[in-house]
N, CA, C and O atoms as a Tinker XYZ file with bonds, in Angstrom:
   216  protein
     1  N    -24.071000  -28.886000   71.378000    73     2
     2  CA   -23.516000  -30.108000   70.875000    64     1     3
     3  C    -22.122000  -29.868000   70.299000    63     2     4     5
     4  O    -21.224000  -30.608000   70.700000    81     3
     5  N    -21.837000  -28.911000   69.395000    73     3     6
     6  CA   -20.529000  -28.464000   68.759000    64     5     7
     7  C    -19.475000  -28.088000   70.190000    63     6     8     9
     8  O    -18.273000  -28.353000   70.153000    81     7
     9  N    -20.140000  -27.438000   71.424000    73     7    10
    10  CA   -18.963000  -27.391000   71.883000    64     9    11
    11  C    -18.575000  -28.798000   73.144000    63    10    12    13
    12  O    -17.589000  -28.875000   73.876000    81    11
    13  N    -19.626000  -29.668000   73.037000    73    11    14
    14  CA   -19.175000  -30.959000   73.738000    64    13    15
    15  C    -18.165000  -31.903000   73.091000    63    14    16    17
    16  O    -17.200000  -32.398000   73.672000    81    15
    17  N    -18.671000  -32.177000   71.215000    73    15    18
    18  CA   -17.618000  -32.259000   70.529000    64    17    19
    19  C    -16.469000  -31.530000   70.658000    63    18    20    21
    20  O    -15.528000  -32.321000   70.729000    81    19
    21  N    -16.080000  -30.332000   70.726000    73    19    22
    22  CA   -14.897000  -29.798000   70.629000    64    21    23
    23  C    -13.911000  -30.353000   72.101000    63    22    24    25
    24  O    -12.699000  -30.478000   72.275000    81    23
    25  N    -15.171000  -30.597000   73.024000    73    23    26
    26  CA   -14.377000  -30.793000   74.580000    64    25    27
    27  C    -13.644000  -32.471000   74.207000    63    26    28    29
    28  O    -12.483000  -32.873000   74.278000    81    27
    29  N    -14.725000  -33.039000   73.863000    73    27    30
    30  CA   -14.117000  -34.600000   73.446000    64    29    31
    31  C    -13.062000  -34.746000   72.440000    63    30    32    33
    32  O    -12.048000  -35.383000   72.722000    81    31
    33  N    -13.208000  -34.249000   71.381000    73    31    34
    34  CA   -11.989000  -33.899000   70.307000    64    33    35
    35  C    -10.397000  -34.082000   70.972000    63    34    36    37
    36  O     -9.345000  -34.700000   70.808000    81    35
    37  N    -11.116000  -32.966000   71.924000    73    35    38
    38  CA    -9.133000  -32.542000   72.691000    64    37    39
    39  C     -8.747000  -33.350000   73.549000    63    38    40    41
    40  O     -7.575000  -33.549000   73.869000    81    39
    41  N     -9.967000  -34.017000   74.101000    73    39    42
    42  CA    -9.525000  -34.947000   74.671000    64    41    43
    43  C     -9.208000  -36.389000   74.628000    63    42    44    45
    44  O     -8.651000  -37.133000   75.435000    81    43
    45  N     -9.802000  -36.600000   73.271000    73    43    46
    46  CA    -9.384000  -38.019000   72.290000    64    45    47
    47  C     -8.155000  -37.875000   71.447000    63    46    48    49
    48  O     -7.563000  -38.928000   71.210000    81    47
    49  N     -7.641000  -36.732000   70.931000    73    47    50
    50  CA    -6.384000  -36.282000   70.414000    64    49    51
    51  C     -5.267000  -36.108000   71.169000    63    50    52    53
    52  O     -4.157000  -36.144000   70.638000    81    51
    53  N     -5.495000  -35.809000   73.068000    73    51    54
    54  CA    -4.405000  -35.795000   73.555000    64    53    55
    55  C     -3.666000  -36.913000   74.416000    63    54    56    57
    56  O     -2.721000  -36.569000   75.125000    81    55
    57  N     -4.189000  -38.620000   74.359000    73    55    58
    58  CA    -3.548000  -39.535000   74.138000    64    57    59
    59  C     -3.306000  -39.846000   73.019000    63    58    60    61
    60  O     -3.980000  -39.471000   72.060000    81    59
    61  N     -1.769000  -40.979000   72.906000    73    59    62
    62  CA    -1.821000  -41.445000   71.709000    64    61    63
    63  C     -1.982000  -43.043000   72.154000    63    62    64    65
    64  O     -1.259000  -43.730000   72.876000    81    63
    65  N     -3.340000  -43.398000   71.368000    73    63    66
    66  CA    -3.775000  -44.698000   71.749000    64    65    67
    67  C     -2.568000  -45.938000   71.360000    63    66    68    69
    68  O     -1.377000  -45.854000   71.060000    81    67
    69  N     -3.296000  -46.834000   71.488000    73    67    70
    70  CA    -2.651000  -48.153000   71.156000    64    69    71
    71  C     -2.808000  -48.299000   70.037000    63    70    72    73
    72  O     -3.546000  -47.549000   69.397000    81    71
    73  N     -2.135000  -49.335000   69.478000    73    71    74
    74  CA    -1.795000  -49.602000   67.803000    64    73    75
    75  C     -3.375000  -50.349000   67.398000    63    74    76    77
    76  O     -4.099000  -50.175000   66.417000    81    75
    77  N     -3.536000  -51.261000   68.647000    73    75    78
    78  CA    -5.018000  -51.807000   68.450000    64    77    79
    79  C     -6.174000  -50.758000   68.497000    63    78    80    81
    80  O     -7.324000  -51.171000   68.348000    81    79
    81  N     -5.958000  -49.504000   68.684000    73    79    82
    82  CA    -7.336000  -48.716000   68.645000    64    81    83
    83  C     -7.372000  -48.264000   67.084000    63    82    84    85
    84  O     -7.089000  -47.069000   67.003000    81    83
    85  N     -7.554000  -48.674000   66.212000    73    83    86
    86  CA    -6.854000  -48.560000   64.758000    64    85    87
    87  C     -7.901000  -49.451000   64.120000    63    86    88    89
    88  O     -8.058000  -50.584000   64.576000    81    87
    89  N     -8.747000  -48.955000   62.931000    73    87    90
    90  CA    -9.128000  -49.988000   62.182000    64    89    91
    91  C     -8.591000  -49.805000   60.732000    63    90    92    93
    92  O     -8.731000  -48.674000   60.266000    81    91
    93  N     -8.115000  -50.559000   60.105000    73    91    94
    94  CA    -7.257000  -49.872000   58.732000    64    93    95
    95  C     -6.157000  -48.942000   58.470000    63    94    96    97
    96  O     -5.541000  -48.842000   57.410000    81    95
    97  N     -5.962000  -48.225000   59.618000    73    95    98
    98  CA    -4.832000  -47.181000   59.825000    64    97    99
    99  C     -5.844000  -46.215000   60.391000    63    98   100   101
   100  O     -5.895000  -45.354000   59.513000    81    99
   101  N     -6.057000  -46.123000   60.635000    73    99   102
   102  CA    -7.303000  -44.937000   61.262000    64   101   103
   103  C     -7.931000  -45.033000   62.515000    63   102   104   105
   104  O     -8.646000  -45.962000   62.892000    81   103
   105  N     -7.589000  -43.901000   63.213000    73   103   106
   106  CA    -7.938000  -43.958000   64.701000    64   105   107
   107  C     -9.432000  -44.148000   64.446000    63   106   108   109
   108  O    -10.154000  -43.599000   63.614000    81   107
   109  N     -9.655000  -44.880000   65.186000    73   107   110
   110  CA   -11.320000  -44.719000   66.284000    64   109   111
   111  C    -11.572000  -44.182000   67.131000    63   110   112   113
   112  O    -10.991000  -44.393000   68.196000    81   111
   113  N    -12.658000  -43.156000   66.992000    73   111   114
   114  CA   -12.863000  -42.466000   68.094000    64   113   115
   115  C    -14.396000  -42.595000   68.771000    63   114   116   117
   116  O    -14.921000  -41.882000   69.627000    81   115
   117  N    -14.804000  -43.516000   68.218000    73   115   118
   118  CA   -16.718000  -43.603000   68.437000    64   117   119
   119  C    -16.990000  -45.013000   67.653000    63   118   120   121
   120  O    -16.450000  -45.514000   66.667000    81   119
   121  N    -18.125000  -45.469000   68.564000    73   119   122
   122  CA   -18.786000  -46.779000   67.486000    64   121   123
   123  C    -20.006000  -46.767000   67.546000    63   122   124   125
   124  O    -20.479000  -47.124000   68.625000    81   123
   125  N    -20.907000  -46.392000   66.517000    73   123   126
   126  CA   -22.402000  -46.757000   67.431000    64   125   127
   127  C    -23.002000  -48.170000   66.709000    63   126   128   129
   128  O    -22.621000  -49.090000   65.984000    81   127
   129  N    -24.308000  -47.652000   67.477000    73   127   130
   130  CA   -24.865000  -49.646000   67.657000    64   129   131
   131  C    -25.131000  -50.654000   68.416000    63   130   132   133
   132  O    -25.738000  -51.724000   68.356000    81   131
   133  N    -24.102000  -49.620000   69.657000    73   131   134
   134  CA   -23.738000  -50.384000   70.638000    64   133   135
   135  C    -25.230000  -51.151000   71.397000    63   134   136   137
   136  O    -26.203000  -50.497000   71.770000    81   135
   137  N    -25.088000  -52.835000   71.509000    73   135   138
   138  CA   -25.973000  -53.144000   72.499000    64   137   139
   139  C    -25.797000  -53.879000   73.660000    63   138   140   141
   140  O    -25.225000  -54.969000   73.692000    81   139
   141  N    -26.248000  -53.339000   74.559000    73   139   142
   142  CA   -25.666000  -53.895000   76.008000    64   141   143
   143  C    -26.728000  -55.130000   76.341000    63   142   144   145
   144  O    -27.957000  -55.088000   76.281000    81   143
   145  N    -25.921000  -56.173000   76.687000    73   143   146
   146  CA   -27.388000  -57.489000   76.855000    64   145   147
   147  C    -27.344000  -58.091000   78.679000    63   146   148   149
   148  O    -26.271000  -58.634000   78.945000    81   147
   149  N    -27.776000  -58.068000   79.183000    73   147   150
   150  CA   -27.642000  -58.750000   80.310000    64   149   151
   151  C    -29.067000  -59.395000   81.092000    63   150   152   153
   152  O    -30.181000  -58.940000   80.832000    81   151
   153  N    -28.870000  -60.432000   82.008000    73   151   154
   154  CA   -29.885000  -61.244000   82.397000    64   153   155
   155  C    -31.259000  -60.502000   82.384000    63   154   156   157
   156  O    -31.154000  -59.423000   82.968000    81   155
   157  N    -32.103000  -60.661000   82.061000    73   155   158
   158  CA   -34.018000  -60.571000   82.235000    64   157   159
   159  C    -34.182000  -61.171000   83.559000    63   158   160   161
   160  O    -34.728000  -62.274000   83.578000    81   159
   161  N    -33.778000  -60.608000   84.775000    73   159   162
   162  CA   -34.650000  -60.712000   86.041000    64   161   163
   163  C    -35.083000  -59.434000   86.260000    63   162   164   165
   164  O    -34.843000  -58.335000   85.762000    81   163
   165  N    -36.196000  -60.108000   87.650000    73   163   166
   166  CA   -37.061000  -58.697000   88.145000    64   165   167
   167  C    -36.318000  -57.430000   88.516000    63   166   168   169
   168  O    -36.534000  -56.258000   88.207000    81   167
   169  N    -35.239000  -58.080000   89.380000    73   167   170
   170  CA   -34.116000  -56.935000   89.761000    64   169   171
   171  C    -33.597000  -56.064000   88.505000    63   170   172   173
   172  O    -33.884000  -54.911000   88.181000    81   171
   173  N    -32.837000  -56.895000   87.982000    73   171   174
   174  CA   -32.383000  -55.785000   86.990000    64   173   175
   175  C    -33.978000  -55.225000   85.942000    63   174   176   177
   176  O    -33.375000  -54.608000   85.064000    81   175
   177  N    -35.123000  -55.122000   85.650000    73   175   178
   178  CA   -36.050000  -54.877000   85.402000    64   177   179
   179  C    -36.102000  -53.280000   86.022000    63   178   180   181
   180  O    -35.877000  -52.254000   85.381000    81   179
   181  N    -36.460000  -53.388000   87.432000    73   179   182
   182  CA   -36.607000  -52.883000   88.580000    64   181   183
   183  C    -35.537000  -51.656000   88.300000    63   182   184   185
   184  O    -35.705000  -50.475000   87.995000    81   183
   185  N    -34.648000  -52.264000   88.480000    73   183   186
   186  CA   -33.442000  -51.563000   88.688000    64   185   187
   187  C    -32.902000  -50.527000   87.400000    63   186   188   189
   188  O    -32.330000  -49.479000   87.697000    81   187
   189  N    -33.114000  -50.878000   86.044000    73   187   190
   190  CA   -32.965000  -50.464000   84.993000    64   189   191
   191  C    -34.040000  -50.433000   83.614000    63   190   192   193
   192  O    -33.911000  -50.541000   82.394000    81   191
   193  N    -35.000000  -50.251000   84.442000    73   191   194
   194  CA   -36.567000  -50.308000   83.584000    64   193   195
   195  C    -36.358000  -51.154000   82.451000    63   194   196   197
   196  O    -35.332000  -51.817000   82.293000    81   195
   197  N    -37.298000  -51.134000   81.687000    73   195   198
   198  CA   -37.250000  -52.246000   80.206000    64   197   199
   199  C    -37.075000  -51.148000   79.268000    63   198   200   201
   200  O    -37.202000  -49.954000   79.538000    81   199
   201  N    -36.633000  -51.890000   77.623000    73   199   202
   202  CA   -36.587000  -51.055000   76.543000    64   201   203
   203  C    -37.826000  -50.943000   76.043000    63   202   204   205
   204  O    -38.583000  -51.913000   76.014000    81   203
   205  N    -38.200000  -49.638000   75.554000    73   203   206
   206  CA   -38.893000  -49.143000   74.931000    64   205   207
   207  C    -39.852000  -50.293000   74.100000    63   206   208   209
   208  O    -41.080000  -50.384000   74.088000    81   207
   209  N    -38.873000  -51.098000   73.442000    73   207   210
   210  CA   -39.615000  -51.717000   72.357000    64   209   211
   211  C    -39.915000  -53.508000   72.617000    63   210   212   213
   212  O    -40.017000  -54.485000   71.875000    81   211
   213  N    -39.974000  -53.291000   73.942000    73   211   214
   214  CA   -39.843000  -54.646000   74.434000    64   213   215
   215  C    -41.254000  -54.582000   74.822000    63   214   216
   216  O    -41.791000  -55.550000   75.359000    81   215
């Protein structure tokens, strides 16, 4: 894990983002929480199993 961080590090440090990647003055480099929502058909079911807690 420490050296996947270190691979991402160098590679989030060696652009310099946009002024909008900034919350308060401070780069962002990660957000979690994230939830992805999209239609409840069979296909996508099928296609991308259900959550756990569903």
């Amino acid at each position: 894990m420490a050296a996947l961080f270190e691979q991402l590090a160098r590679a989030w440090l060696a652009v310099k983002p946009p002024a909008s990647a900034r919350f308060r003055g401070l780069r962002i480099f990660a957000a979690d929480g994230v939830v992805w929502s999209m239609p409840d058909t069979a296909e996508n079911r099928e296609a991308f199993s259900g959550g756990r807690n569903q």
